[in-house]
C-alpha positions in Angstrom: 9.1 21.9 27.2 11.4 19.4 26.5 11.6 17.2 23.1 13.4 14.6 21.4 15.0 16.3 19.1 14.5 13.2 16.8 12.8 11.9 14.0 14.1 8.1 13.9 10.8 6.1 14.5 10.4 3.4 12.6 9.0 -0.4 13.2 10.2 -3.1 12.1 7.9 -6.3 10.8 7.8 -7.8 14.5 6.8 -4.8 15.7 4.0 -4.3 12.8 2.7 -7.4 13.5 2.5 -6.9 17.1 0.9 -4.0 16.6 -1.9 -5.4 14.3 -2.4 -8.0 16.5 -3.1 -5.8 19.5 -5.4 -3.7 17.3 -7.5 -7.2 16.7 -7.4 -8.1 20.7 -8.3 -11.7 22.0 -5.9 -14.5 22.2 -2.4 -14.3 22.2 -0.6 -14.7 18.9 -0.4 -17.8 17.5 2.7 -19.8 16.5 1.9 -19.5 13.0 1.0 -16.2 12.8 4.0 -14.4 11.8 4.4 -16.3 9.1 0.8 -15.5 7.7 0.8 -12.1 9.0 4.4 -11.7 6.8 2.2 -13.6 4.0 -0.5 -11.1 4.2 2.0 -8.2 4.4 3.1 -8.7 0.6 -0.2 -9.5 -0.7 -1.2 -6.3 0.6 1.5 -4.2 -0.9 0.9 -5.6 -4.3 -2.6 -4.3 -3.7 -1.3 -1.0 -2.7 0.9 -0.9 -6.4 -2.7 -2.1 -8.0 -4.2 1.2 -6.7 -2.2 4.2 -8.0 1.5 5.1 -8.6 3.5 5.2 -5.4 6.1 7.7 -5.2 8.7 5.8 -3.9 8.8 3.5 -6.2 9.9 5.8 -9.1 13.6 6.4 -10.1 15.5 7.0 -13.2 17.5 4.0 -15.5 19.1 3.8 -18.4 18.5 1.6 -21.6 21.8 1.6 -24.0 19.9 1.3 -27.3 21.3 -1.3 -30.2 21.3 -0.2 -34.0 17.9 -2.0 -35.6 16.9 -3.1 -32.5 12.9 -2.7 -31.6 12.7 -4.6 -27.8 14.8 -3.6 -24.8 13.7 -6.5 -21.7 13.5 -4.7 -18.7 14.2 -5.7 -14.8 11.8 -8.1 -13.4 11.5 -5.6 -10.6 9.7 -3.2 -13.0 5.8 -2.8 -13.3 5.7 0.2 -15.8 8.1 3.3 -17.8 6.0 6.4 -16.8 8.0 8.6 -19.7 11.0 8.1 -21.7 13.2 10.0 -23.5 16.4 9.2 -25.5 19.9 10.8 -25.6 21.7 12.2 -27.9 24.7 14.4 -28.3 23.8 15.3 -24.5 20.2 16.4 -25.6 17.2 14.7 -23.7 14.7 14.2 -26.2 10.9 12.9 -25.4 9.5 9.7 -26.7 5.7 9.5 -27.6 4.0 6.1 -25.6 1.6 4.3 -27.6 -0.6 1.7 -27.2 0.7 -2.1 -28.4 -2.7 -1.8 -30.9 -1.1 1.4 -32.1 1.9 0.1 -32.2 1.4 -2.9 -33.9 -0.8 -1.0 -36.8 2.9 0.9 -37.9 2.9 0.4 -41.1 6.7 -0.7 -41.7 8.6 -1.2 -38.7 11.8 -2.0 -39.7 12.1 1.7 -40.7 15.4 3.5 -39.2 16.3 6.5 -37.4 15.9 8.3 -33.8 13.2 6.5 -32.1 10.8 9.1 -31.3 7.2 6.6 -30.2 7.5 3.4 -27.6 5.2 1.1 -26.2 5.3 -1.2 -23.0 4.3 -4.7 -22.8 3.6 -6.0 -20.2 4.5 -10.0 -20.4 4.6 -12.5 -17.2 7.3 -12.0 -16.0 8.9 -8.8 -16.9 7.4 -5.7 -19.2 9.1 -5.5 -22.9 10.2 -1.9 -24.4 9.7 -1.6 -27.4 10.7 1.6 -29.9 10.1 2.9 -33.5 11.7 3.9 -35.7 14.6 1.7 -34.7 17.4 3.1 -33.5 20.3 4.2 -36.4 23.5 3.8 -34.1 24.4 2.2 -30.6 25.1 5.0 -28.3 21.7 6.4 -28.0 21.0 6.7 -24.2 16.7 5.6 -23.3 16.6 7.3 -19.9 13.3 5.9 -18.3 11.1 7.0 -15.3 10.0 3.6 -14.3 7.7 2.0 -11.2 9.5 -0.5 -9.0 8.1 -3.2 -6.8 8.1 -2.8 -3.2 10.9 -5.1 -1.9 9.4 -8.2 -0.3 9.0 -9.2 3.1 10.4 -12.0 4.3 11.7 -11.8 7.9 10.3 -10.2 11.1 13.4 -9.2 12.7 15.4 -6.6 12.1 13.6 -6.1 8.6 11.6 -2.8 8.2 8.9 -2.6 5.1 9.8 -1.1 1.8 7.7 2.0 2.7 7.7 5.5 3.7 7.1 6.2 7.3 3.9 8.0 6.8 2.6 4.8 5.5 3.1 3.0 8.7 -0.3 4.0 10.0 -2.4 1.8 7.3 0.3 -1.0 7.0 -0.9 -1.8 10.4 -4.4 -1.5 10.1 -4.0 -3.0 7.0 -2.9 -6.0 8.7 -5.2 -5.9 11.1 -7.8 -6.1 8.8 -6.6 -8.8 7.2 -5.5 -10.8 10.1 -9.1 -10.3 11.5 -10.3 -12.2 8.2 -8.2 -15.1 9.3 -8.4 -15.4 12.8 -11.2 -17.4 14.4 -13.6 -15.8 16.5 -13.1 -11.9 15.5 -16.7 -10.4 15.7 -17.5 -8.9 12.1 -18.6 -5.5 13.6 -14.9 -5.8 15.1 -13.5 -6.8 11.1 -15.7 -4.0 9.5 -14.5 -1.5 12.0 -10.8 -2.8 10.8 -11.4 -2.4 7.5 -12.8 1.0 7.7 -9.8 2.5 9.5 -7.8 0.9 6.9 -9.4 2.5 4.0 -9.7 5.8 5.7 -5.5 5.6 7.1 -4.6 4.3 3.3 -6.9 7.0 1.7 -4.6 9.8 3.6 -1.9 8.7 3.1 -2.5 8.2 -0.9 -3.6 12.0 -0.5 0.0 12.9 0.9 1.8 10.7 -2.1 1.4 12.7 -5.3 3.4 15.1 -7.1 2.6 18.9 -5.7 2.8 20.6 -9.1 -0.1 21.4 -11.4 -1.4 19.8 -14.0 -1.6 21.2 -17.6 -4.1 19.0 -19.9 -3.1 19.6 -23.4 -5.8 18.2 -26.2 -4.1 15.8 -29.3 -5.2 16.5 -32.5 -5.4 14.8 -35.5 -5.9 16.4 -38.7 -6.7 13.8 -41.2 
């Protein structure tokens, strides 16, 4: 038996949307409907960031520390640092996260040294590192493990989603469903049905995006 021999599927947005619409049935599309189907597209993947840490949006940067310095502002494109850990003399050393109330109750925070606790907060527009002790030089490396944002979408041609392929199943029910909501004259046994697939395609594929190691829960204890 004869096969393809390969493995370059892919859709792009038109073809997403296309596919969403046929899933609804009824009319043809209307002319404004790429534009809110593109609309609903990037709504929907900040609901997918809201639900659980997606793989692909992890990768490695690097913070250059400044002597007595506390805050580092990171990218805009940034949600979250997973784990930190600083550099020095080409040893990777691990940085504590606490809470901003636990940071905020150190007693003297001006204190010096390597940082070995940090904290994220999370402001408007961008999240805020911040460190303790401060840092004693300025060649100190902070290597983070940070969460991006899935690139937006804002063309239908020629413009595939920020996602992995195995994801392509519930970005288009996904916008089905969503479409459905919008659309005049979708029966709601048709929306429900929608939205079930969805949740059922997004809940396999969140199954096949995690980290196949084990997990080792270690207790903290505080001896007072």
């Amino acid at each position: 038996m004869a096969v393809s021999g390969t493995y370059s599927f892919n859709l792009d947005i038109d073809e997403v949307i296309q596919e969403a619409i046929e899933m609804i049935g009824g009319e043809n599309t209307f002319g404004h409907e790429p534009a809110s189907a593109r609309r609903s597209l990037n709504i929907m993947l900040k609901d997918w960031q809201n639900r659980g840490v997606l793989l692909w949006t992890t990768l490695t940067s690097t913070v250059t520390v400044s002597s007595s310095t506390a805050s580092y502002s990171l990218d805009t494109s940034t949600l979250d640092a997973l784990e930190v850990v600083i550099n020095r003399d080409d040893t990777d050393l691990q940085l504590e996260r606490v809470s901003s109330e636990e940071y905020l109750l150190i007693p003297n925070k001006t204190q010096t040294g390597r940082p070995n606790q940090y904290s994220i907060r999370r402001e408007r527009d961008n999240p805020v590192l911040r460190v303790w002790p401060l840092p004693d030089n300025s060649t100190d490396i902070l290597k983070l493990e940070i969460i991006k944002e899935i690139q937006d979408i804002n063309k239908s041609a020629e413009q595939n989603a920020d996602i992995p392929k195995a994801f392509l199943p519930c970005l288009t029910t996904g916008l089905a469903y969503h479409m459905s909501i919008k659309r005049p004259g979708v029966p709601e046994s048709r929306i429900n049905f929608l939205k079930i697939n969805y949740e059922e395609n997004m809940a396999r594929a969140l199954l096949s995006n995690r980290e196949l190691t084990s997990m080792k829960v270690v207790p903290k204890l505080r001896y007072m």
